[in-house]
PASEBA-1860 file (N, C-alpha, C; in nm, 3 decimals):
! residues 88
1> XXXXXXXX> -3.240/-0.629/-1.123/-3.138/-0.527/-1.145/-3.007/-0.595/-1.181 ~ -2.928/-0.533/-1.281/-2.796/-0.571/-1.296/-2.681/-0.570/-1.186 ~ -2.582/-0.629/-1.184/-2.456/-0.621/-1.106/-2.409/-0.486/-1.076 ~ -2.419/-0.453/-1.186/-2.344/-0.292/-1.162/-2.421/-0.177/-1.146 ~ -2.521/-0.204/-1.131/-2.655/-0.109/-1.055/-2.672/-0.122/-0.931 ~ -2.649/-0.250/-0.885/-2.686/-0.279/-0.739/-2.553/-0.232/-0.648 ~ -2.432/-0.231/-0.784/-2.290/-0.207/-0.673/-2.300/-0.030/-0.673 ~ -2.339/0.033/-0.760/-2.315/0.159/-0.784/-2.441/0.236/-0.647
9> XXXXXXXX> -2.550/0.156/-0.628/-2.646/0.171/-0.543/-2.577/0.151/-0.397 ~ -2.547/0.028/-0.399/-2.427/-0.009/-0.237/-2.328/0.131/-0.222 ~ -2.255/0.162/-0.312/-2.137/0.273/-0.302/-2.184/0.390/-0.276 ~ -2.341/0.414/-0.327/-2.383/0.516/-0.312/-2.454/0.581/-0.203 ~ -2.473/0.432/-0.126/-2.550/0.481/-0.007/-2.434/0.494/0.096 ~ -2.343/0.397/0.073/-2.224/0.402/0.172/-2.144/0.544/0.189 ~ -2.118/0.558/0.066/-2.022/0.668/0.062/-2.073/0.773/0.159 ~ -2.175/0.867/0.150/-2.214/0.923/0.326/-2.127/0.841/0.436
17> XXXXXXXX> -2.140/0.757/0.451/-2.110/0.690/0.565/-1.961/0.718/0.601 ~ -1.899/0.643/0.484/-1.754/0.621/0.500/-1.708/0.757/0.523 ~ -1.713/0.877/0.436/-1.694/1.038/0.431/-1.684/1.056/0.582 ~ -1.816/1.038/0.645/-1.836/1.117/0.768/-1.727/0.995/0.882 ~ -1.725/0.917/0.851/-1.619/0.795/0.937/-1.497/0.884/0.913 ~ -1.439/0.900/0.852/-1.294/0.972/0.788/-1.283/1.126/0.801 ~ -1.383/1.192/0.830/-1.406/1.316/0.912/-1.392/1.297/1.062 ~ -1.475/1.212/1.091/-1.434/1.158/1.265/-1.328/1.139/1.289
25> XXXXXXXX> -1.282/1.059/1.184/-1.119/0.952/1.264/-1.048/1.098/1.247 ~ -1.061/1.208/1.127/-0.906/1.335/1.122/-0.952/1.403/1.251 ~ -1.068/1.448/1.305/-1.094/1.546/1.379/-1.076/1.483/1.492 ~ -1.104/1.322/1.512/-1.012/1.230/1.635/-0.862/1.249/1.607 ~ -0.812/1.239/1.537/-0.659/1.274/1.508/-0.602/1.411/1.553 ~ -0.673/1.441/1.499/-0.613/1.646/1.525/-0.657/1.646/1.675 ~ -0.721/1.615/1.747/-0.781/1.621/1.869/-0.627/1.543/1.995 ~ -0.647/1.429/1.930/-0.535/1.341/2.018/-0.382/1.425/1.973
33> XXXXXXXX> -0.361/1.444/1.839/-0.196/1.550/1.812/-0.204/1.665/1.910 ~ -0.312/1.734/1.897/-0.291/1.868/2.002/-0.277/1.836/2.173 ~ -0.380/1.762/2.189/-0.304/1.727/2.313/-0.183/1.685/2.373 ~ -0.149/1.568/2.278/-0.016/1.515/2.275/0.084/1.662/2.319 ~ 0.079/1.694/2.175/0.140/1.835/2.137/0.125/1.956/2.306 ~ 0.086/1.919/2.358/0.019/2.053/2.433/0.059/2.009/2.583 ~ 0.074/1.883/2.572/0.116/1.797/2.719/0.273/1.712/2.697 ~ 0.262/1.696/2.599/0.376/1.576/2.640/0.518/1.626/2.483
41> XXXXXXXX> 0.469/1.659/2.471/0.548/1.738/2.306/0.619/1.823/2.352 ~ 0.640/1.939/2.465/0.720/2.012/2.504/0.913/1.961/2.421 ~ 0.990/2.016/2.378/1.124/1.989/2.363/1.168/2.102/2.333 ~ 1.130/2.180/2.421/1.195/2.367/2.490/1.334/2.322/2.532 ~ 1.358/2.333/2.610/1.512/2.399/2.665/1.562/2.250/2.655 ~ 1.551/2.164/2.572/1.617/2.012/2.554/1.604/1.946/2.673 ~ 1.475/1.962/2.718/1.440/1.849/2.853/1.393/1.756/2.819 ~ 1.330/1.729/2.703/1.297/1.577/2.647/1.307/1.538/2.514
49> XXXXXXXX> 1.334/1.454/2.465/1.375/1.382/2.301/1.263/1.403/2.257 ~ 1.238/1.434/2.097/1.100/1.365/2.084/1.084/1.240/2.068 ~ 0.965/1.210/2.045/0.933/1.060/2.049/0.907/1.043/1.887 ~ 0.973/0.953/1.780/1.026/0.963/1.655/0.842/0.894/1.627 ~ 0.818/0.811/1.716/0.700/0.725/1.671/0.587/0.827/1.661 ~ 0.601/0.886/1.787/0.427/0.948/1.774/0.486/1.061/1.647 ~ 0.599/1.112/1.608/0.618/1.199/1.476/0.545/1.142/1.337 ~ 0.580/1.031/1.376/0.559/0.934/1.235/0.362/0.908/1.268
57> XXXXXXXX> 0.327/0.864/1.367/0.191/0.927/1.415/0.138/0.990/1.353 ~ 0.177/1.112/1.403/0.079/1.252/1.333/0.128/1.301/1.171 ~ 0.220/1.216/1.155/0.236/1.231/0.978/0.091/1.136/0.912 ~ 0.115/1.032/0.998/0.037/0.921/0.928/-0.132/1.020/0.971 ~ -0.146/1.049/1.047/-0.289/1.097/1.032/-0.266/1.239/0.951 ~ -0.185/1.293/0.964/-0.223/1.396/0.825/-0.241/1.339/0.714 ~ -0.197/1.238/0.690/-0.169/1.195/0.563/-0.355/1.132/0.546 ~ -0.394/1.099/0.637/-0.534/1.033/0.607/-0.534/0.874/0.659
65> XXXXXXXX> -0.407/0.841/0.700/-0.348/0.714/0.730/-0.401/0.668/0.924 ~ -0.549/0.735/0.889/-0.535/0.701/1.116/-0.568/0.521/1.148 ~ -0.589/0.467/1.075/-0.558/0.368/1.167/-0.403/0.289/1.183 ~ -0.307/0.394/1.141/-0.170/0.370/1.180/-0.188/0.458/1.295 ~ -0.181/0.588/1.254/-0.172/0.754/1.357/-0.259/0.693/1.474 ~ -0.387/0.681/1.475/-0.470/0.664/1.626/-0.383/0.591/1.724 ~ -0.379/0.420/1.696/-0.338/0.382/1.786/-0.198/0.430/1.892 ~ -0.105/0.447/1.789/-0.002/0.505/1.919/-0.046/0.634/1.967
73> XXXXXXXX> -0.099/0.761/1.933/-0.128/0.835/1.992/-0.212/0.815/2.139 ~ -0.284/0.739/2.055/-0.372/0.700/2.203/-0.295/0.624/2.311 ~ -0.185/0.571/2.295/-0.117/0.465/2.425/-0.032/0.580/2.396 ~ 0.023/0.658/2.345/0.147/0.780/2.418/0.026/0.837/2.533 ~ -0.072/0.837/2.484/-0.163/0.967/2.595/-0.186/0.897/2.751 ~ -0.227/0.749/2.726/-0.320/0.682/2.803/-0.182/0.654/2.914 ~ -0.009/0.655/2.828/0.128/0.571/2.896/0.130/0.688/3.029 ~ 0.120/0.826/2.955/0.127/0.975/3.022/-0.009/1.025/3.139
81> XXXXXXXX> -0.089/0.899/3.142/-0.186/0.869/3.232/-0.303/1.012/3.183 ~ -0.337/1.047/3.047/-0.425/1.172/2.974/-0.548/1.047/2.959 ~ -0.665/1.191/3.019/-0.814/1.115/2.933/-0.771/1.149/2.793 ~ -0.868/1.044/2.685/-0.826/1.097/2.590/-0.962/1.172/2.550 ~ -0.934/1.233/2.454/-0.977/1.324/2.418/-1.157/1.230/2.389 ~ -1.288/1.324/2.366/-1.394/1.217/2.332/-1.410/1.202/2.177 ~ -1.461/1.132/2.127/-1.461/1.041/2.006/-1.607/1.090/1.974 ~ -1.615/1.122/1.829/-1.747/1.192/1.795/-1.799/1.067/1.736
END
């Protein structure tokens, strides 16, 4: 087989893979933001700052960007002593 049969064959079996990896990591993302969001995100009656990082966080996982977004979410949750959420 040629070079570019065998790469188009590699991409093709992968791509399933990677898709459903990048479905996990957003629905791990959206999972860890809502909690965040739901526990520690409160900034009602100006009792707490937000936290500029985990903002920039959950931009970066909207954006598709989670292995910026995961990690701090996960040490804001784990600092706030939260299980985190489970990992599909």
């Amino acid at each position: 087989m040629n070079r570019t049969l065998l790469a188009f064959l590699a991409g093709s079996l992968l791509l399933p893979t990677v898709a459903r990896a990048q479905s996990d990591d957003a629905a791990y993302c959206a999972a860890l933001t809502n909690t965040y969001r739901r526990y520690l995100g409160n900034t009602a009656e100006g009792k707490m700052v937000p936290d500029v990082s985990v903002s920039i966080a959950i931009d970066n996982c909207q954006k598709g960007n989670f292995a910026e977004g995961i990690p701090v979410l996960e040490k804001r949750l784990r600092d706030g002593r939260f299980t985190l959420p489970k990992r599909t």
